[in-house]
N, CA, C, O and CB atoms as a CASP TS submission, in Angstrom:
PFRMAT TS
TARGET T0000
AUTHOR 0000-0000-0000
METHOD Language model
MODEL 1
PARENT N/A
ATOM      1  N   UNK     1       7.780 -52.075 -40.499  1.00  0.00           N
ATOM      2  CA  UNK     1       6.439 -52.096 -39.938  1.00  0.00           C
ATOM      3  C   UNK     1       5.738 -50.776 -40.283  1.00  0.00           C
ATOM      4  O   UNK     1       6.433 -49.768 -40.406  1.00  0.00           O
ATOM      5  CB  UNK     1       6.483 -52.322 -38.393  1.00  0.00           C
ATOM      6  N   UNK     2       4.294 -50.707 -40.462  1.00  0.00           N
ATOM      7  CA  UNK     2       3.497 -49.713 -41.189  1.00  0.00           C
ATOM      8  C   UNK     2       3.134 -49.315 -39.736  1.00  0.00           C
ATOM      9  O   UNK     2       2.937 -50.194 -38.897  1.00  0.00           O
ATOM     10  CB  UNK     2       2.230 -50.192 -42.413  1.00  0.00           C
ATOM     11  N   UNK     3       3.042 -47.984 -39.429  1.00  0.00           N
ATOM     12  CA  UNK     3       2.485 -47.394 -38.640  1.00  0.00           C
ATOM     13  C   UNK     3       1.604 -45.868 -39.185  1.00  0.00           C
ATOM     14  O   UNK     3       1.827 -45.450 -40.321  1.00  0.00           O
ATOM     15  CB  UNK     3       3.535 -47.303 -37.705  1.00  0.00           C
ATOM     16  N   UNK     4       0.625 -45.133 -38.268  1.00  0.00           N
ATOM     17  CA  UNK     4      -0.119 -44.466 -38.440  1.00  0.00           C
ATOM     18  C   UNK     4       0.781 -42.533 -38.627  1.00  0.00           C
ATOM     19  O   UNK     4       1.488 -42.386 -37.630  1.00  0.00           O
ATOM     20  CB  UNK     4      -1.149 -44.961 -37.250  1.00  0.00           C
ATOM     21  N   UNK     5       0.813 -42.049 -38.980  1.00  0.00           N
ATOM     22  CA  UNK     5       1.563 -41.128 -39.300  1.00  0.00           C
ATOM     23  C   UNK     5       0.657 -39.763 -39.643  1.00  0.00           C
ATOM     24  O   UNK     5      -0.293 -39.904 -40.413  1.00  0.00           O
ATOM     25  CB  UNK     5       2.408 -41.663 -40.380  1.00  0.00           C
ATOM     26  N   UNK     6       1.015 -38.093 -38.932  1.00  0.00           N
ATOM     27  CA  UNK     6       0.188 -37.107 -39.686  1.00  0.00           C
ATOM     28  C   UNK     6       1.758 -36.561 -40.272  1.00  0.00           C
ATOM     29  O   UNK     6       2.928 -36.652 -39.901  1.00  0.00           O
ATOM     30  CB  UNK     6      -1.034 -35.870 -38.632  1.00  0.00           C
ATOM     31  N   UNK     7       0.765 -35.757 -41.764  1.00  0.00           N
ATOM     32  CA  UNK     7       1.777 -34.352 -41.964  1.00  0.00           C
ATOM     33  C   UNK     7       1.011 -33.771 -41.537  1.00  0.00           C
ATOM     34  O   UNK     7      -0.213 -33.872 -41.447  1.00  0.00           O
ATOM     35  CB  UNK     7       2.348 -33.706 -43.278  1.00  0.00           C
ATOM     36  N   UNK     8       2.234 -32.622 -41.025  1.00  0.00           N
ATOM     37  CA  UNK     8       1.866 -31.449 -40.271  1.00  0.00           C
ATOM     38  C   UNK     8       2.307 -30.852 -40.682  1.00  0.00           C
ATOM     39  O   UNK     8       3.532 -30.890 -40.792  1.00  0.00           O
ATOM     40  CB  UNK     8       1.962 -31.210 -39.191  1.00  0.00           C
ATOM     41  N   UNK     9       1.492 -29.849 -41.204  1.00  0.00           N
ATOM     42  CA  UNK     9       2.016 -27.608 -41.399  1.00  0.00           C
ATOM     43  C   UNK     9       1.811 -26.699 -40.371  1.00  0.00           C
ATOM     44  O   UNK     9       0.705 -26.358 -39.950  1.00  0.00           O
ATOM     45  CB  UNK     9       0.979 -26.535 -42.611  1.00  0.00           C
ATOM     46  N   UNK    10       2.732 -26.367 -40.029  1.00  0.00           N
ATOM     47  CA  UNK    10       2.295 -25.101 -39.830  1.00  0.00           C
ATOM     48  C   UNK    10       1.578 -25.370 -38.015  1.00  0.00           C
ATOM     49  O   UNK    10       0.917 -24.479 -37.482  1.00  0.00           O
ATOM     50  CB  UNK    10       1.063 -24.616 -41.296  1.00  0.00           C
ATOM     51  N   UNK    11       1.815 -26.448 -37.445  1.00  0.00           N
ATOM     52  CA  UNK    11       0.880 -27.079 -36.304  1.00  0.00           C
ATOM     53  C   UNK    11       0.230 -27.425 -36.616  1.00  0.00           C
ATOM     54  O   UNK    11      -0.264 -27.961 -35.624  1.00  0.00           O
ATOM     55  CB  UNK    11       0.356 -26.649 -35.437  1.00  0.00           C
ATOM     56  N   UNK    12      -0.602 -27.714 -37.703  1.00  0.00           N
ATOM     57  CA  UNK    12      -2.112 -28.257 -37.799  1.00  0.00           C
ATOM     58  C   UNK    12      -1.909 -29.667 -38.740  1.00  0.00           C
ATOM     59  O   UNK    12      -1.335 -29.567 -39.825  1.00  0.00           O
ATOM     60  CB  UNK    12      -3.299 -26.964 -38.649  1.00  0.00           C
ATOM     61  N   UNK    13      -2.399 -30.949 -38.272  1.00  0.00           N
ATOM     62  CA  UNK    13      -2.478 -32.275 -39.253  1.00  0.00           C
ATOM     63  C   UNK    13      -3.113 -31.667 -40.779  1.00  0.00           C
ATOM     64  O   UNK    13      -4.326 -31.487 -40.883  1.00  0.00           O
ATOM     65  CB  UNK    13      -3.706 -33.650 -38.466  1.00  0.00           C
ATOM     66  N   UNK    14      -2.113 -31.354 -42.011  1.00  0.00           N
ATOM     67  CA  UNK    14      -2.724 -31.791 -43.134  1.00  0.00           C
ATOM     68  C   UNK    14      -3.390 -33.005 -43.574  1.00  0.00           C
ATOM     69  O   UNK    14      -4.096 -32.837 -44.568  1.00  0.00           O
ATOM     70  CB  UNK    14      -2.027 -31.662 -43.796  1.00  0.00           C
ATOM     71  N   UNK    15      -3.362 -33.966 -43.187  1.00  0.00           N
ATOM     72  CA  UNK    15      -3.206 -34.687 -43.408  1.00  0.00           C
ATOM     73  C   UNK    15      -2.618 -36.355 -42.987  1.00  0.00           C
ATOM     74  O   UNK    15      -1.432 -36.477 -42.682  1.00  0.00           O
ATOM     75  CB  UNK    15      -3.044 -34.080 -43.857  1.00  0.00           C
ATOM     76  N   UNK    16      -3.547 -37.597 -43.002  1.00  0.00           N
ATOM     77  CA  UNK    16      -2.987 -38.909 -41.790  1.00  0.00           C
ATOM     78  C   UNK    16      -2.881 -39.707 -43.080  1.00  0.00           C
ATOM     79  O   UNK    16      -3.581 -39.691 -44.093  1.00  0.00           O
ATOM     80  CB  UNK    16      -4.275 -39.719 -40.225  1.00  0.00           C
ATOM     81  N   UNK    17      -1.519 -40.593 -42.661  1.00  0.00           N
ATOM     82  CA  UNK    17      -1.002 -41.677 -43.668  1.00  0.00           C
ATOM     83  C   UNK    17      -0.447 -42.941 -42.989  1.00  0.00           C
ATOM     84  O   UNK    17      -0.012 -42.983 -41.838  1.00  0.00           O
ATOM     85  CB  UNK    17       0.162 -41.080 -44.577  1.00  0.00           C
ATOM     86  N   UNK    18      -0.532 -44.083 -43.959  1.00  0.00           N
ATOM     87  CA  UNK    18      -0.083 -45.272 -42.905  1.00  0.00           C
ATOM     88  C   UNK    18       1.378 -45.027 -44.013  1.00  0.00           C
ATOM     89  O   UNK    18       1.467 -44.887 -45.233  1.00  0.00           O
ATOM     90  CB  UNK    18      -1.236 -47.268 -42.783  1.00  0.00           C
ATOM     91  N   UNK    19       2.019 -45.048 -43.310  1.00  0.00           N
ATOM     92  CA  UNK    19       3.653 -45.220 -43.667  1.00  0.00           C
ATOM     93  C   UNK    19       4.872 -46.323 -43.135  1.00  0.00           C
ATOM     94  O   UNK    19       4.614 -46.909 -42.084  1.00  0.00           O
ATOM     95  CB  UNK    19       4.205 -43.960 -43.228  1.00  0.00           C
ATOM     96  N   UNK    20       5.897 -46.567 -43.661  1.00  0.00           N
ATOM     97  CA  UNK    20       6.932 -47.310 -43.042  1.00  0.00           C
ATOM     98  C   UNK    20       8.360 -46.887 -42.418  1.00  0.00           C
ATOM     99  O   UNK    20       9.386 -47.425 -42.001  1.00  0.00           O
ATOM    100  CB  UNK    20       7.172 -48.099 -43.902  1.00  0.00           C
ATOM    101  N   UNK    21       7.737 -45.420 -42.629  1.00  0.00           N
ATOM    102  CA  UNK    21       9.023 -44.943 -42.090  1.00  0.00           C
ATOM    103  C   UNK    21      10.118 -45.040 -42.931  1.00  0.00           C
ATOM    104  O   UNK    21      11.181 -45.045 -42.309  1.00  0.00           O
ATOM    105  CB  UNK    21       9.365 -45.594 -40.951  1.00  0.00           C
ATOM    106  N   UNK    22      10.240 -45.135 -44.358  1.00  0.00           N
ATOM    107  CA  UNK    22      11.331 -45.205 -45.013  1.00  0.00           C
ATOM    108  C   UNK    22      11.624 -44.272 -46.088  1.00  0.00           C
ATOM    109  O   UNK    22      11.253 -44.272 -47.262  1.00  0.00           O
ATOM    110  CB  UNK    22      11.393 -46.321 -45.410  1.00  0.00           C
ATOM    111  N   UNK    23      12.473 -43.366 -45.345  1.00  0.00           N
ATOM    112  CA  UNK    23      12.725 -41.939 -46.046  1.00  0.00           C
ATOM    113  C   UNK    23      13.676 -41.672 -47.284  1.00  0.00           C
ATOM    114  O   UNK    23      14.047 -40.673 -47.900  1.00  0.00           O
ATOM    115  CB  UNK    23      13.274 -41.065 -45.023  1.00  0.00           C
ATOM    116  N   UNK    24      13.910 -43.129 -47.361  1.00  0.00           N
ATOM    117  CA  UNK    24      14.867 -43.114 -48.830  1.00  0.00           C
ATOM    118  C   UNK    24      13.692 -43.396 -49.992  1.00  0.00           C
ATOM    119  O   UNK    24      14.080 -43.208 -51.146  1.00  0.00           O
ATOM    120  CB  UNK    24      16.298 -44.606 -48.888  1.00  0.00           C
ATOM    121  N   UNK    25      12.428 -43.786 -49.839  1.00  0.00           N
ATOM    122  CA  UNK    25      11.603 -44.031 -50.491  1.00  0.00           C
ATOM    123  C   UNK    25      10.715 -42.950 -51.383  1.00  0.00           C
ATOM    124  O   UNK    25      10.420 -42.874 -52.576  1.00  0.00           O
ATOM    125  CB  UNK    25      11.077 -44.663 -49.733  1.00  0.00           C
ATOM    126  N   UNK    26      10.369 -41.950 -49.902  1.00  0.00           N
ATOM    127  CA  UNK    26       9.467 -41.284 -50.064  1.00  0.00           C
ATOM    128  C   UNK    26       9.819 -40.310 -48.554  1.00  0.00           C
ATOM    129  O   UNK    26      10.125 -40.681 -47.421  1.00  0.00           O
ATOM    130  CB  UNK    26       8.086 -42.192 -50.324  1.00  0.00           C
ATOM    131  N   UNK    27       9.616 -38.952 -49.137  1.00  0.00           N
ATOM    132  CA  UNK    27       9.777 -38.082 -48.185  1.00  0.00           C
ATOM    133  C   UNK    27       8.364 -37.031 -47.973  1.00  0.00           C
ATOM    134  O   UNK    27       7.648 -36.899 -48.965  1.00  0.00           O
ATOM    135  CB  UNK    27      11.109 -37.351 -48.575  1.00  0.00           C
ATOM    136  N   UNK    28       7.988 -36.325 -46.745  1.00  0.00           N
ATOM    137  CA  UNK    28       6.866 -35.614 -46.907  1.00  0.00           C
ATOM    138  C   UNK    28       7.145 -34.439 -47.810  1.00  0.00           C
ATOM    139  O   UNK    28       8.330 -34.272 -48.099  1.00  0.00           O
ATOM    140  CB  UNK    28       6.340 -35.229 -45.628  1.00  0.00           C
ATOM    141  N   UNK    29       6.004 -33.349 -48.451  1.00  0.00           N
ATOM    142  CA  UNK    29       6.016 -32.510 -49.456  1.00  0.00           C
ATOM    143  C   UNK    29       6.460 -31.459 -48.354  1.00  0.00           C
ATOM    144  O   UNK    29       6.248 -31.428 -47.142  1.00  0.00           O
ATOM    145  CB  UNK    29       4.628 -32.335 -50.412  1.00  0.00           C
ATOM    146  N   UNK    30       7.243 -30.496 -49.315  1.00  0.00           N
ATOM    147  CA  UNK    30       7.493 -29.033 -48.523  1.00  0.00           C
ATOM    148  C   UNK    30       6.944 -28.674 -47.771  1.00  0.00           C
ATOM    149  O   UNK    30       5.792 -28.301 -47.995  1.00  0.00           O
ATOM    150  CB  UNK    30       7.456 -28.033 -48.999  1.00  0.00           C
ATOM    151  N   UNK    31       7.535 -28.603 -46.407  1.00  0.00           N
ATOM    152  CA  UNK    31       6.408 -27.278 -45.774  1.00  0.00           C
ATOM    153  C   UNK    31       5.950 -28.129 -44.841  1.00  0.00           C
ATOM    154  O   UNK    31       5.400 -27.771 -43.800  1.00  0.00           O
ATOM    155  CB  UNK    31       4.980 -26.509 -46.831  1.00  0.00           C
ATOM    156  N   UNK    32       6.145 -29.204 -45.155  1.00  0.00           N
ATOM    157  CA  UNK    32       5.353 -30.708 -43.633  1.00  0.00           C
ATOM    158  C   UNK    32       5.789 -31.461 -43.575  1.00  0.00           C
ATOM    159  O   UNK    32       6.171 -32.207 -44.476  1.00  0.00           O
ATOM    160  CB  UNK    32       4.050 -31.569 -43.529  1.00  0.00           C
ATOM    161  N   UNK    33       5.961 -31.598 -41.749  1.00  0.00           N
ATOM    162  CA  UNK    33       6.420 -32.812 -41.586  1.00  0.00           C
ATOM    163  C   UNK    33       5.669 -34.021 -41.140  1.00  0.00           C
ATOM    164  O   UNK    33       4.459 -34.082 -41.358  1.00  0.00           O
ATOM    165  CB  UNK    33       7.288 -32.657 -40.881  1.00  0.00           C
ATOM    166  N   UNK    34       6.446 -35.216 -40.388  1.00  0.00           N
ATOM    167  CA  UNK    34       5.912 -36.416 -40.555  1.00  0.00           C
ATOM    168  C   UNK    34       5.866 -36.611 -38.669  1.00  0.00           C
ATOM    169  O   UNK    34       6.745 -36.311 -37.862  1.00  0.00           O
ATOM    170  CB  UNK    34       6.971 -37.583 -41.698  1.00  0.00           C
ATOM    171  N   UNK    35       4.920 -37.031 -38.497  1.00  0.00           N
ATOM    172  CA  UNK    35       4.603 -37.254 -36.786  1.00  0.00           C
ATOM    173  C   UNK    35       4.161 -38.558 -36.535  1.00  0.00           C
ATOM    174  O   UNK    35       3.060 -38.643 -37.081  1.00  0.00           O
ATOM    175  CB  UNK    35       3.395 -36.281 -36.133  1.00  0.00           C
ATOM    176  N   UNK    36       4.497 -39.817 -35.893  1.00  0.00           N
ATOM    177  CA  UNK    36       4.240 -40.313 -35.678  1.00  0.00           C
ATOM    178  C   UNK    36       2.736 -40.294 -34.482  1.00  0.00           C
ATOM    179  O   UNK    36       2.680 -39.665 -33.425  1.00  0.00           O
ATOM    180  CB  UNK    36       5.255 -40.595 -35.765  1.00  0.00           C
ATOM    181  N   UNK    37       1.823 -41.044 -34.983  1.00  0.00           N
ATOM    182  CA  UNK    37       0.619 -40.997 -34.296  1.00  0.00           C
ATOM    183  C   UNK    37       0.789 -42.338 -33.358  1.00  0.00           C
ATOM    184  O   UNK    37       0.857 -43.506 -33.740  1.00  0.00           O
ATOM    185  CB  UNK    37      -0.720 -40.971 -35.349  1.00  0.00           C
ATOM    186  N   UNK    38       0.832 -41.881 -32.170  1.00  0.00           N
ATOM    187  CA  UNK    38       1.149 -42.658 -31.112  1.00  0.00           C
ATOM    188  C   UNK    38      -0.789 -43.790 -30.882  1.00  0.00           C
ATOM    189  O   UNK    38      -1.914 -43.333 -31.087  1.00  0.00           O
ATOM    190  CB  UNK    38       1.783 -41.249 -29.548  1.00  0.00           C
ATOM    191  N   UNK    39      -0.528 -44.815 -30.555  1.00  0.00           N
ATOM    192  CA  UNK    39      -1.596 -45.780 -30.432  1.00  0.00           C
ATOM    193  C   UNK    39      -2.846 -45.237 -29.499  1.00  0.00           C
ATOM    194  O   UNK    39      -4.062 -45.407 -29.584  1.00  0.00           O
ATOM    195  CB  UNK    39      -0.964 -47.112 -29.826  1.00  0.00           C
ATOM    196  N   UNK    40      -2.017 -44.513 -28.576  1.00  0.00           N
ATOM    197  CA  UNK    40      -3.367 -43.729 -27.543  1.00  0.00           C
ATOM    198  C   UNK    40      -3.782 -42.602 -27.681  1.00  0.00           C
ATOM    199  O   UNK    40      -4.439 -42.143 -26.746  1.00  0.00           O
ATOM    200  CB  UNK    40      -3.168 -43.534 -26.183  1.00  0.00           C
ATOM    201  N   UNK    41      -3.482 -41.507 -29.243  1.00  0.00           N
ATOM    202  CA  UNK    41      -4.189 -40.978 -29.487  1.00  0.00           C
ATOM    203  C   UNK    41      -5.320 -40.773 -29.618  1.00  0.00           C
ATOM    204  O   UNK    41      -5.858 -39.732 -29.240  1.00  0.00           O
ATOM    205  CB  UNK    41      -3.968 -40.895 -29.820  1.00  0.00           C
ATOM    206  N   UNK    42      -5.953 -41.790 -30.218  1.00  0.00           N
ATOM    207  CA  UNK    42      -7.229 -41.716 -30.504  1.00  0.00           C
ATOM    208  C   UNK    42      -7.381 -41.588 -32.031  1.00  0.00           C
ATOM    209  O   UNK    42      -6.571 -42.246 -32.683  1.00  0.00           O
ATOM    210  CB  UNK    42      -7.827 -40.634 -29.752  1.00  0.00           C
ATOM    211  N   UNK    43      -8.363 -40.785 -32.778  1.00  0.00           N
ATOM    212  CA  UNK    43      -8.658 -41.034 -34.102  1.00  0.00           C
ATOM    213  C   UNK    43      -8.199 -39.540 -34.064  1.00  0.00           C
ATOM    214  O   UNK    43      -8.904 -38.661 -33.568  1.00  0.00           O
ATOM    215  CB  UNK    43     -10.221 -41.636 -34.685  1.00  0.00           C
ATOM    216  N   UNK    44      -7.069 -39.326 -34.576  1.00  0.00           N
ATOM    217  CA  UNK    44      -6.457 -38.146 -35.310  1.00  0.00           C
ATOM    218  C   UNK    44      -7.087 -37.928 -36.698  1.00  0.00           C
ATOM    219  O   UNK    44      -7.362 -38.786 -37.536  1.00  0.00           O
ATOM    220  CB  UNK    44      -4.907 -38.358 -35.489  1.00  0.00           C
ATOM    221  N   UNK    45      -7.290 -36.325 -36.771  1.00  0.00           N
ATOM    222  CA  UNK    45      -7.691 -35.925 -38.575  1.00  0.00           C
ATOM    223  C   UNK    45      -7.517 -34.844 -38.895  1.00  0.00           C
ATOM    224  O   UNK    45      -7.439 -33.882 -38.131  1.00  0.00           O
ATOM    225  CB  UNK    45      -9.074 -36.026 -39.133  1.00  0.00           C
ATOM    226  N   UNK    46      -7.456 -34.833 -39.709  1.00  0.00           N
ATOM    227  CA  UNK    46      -7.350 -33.170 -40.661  1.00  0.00           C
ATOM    228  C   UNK    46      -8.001 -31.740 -39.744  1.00  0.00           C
ATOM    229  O   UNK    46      -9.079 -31.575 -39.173  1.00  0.00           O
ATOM    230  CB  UNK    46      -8.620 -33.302 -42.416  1.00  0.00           C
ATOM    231  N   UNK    47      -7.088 -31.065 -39.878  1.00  0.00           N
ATOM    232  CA  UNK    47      -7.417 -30.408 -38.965  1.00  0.00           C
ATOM    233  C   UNK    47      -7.295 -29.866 -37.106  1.00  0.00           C
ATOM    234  O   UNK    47      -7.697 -28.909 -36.444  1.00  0.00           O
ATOM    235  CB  UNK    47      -8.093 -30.749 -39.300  1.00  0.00           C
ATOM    236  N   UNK    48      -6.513 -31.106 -36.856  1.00  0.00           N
ATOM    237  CA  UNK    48      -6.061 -31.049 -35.425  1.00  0.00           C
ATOM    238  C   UNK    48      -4.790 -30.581 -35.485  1.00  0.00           C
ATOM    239  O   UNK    48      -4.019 -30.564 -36.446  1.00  0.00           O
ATOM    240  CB  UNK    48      -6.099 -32.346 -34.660  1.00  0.00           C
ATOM    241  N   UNK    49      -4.607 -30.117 -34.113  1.00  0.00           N
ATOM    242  CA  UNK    49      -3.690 -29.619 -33.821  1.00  0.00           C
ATOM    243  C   UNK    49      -2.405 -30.375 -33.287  1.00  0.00           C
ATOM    244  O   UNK    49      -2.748 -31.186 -32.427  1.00  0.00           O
ATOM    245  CB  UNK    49      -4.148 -28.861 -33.168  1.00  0.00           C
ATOM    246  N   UNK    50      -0.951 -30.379 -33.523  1.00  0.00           N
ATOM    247  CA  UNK    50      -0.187 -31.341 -33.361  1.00  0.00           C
ATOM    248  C   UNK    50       0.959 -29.907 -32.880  1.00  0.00           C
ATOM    249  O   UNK    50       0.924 -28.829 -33.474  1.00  0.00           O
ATOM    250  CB  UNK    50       0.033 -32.557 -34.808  1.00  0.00           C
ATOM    251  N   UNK    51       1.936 -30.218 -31.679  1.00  0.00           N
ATOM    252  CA  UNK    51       2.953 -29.320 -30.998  1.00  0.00           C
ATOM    253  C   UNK    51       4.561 -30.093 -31.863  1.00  0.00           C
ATOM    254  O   UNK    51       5.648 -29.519 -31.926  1.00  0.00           O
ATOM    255  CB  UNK    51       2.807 -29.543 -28.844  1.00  0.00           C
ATOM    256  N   UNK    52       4.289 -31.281 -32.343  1.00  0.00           N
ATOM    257  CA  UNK    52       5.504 -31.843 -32.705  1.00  0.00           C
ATOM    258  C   UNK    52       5.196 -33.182 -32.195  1.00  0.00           C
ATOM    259  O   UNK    52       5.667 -34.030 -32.954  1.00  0.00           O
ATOM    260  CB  UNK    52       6.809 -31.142 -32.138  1.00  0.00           C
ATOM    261  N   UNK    53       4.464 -33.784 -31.003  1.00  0.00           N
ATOM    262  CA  UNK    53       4.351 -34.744 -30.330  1.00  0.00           C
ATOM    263  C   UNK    53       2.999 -35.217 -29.898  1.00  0.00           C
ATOM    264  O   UNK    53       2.657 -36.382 -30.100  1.00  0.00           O
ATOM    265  CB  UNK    53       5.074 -34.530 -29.455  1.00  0.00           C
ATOM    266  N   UNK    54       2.420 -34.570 -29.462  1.00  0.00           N
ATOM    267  CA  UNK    54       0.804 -34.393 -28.843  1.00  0.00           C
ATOM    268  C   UNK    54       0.239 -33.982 -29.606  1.00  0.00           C
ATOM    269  O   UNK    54       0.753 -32.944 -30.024  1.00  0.00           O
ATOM    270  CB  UNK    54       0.420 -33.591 -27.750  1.00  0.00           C
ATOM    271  N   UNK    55      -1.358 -34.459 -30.474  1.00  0.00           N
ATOM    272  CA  UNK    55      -2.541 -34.074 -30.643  1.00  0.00           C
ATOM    273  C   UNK    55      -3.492 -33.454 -30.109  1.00  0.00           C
ATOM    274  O   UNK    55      -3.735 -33.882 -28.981  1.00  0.00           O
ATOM    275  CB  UNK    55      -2.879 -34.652 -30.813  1.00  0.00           C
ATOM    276  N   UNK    56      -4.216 -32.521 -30.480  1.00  0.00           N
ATOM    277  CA  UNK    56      -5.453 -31.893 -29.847  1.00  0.00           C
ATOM    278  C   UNK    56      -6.185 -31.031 -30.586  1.00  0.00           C
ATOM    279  O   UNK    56      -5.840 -30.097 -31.311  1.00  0.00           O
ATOM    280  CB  UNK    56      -5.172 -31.198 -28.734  1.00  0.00           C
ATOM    281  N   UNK    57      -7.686 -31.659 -30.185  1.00  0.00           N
ATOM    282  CA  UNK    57      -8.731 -31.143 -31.227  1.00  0.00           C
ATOM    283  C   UNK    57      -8.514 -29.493 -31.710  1.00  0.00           C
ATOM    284  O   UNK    57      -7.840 -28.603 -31.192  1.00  0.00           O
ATOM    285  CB  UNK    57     -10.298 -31.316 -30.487  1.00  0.00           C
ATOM    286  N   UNK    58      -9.402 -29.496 -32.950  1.00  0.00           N
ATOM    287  CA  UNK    58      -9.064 -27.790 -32.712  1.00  0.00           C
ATOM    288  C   UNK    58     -10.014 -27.254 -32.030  1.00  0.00           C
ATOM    289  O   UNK    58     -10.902 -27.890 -31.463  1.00  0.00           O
ATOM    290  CB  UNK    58      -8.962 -26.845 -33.995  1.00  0.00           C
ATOM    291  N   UNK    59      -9.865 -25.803 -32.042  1.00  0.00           N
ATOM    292  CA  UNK    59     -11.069 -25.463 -31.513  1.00  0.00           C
ATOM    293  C   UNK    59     -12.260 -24.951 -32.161  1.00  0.00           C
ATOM    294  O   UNK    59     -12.212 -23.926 -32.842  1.00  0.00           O
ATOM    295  CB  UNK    59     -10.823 -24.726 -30.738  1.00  0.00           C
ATOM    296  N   UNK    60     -13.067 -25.452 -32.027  1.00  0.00           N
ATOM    297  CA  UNK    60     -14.359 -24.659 -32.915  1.00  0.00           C
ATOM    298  C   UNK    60     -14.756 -23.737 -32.380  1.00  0.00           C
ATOM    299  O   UNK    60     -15.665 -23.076 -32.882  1.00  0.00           O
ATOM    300  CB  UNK    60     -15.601 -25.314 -33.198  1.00  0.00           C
TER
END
C-alpha cells in the first residue's frame, strides 16, 4: 500500500513522496530519512519541521 511519506534532514521535511515502503527497492539519499506522514497531519511541505514523528510549521 502507497502511503504519504517526508525525507527529513537535519529536522526539517526536504522533501514529501508517495512511497510503498519497500526498502529493498529504493532507499532515501544520504543524510535523510523517511517519516511516515500520518493522515491527520494535514498538508505537510518542504520546509516544516518534523522531531522524528510530529510535524510543525516553521517559523517565519
Amino acid at each position: 500500500m502507497v502511503q504519504n511519506y517526508a525525507l527529513v534532514a537535519s529536522g526539517v521535511v526536504a522533501n514529501t513522496i508517495i512511497w510503498d515502503g519497500d526498502t529493498e527497492n529504493w532507499q532515501p539519499p544520504d543524510g535523510q530519512v523517511v517519516v511516515l506522514i500520518p493522515s491527520d497531519a494535514g498538508p505537510v511541505s518542504i520546509g516544516w519541521k518534523c522531531d522524528g514523528s510530529a510535524f510543525t510549521l516553521p517559523e517565519l
